[in-house]
C-alpha positions as a Markdown table, in Angstrom:
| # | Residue | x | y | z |
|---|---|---|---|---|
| 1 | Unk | 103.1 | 155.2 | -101.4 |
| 2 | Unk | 101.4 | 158.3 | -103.8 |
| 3 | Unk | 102.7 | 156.4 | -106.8 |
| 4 | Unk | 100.8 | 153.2 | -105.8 |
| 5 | Unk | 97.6 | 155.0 | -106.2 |
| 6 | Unk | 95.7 | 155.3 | -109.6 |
| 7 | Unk | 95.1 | 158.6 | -111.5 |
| 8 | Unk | 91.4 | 158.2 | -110.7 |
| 9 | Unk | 92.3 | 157.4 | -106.8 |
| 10 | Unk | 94.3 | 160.8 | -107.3 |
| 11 | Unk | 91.8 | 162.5 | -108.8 |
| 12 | Unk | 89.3 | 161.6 | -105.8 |
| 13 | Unk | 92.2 | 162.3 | -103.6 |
| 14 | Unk | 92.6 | 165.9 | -104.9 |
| 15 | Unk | 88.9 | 166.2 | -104.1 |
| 16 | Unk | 88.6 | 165.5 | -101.1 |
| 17 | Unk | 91.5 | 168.2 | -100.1 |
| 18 | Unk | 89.6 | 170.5 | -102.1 |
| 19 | Unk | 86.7 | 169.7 | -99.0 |
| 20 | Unk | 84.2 | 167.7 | -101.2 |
| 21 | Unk | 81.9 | 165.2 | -99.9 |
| 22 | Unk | 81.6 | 161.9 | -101.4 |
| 23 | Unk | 78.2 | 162.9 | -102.8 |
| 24 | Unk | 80.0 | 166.1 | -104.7 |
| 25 | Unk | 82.9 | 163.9 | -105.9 |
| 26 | Unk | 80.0 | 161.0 | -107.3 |
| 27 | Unk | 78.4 | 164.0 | -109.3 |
| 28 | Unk | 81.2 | 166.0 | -110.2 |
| 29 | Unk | 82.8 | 163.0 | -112.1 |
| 30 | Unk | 79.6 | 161.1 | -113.1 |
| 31 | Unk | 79.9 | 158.0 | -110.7 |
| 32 | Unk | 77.7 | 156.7 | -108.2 |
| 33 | Unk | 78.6 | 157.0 | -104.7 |
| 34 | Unk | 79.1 | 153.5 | -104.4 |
| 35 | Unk | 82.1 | 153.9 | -107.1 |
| 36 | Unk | 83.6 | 156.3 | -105.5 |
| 37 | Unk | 83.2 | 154.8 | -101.6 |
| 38 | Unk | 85.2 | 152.4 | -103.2 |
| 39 | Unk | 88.0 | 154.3 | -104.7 |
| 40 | Unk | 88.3 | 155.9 | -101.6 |
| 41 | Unk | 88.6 | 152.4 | -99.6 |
| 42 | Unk | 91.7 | 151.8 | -101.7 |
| 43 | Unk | 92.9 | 155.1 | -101.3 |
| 44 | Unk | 92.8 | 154.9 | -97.8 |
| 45 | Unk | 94.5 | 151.2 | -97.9 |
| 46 | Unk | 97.6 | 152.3 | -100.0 |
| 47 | Unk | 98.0 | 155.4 | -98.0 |
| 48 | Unk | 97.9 | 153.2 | -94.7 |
| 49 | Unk | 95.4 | 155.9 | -93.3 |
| 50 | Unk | 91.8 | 155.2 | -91.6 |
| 51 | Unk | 90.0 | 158.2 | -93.1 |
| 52 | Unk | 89.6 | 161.2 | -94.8 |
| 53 | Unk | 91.2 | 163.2 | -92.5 |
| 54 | Unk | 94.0 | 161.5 | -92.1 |
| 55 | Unk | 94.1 | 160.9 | -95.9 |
| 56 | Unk | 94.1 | 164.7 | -96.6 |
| 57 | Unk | 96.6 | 165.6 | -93.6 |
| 58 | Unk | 98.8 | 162.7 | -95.4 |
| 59 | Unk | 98.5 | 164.6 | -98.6 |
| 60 | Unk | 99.5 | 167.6 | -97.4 |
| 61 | Unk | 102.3 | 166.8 | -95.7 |
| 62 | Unk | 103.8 | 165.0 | -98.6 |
| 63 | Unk | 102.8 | 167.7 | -100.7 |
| 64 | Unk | 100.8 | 165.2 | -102.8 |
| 65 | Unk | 99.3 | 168.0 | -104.9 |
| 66 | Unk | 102.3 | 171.0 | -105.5 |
C-alpha cells in the first residue's frame, strides 16, 4: 500500500505526522490548500483510511517513516 503513494503524497504524509494542518503543509511547500486537500484525498484512498488520524496511526504502525 505505502509504495502506491507518490513522493509528493509521502511528503504530505510525513507532514501531517509531523502534526501540520493542511494550511501549514499549503504554505510550507508552496501549494494552495486546494492542492494539497487533494493529495491528501488520494492519500487517504490508497491507504484505505477515512482521515488523518487514521492516516497517521497507519503510518506509524507500518513505520512509514523509519
Amino acid at each position: 500500500m505505502a509504495n502506491r503513494i507518490t513522493g509528493r503524497e509521502k511528503q504530505i504524509l510525513g507532514l501531517i505526522c509531523e502534526g501540520l494542518t493542511n494550511k501549514e503543509i499549503a504554505h510550507e511547500l508552496d501549494r494552495s490548500i486546494h492542492t494539497i486537500n487533494n493529495h491528501l484525498k488520494k492519500v487517504f484512498a490508497k491507504l484505505d483510511v477515512k482521515d488523518r488520524f487514521e492516516a497517521i496511526a497507519l503510518a506509524k504502525k507500518n513505520g512509514f517513516f523509519d
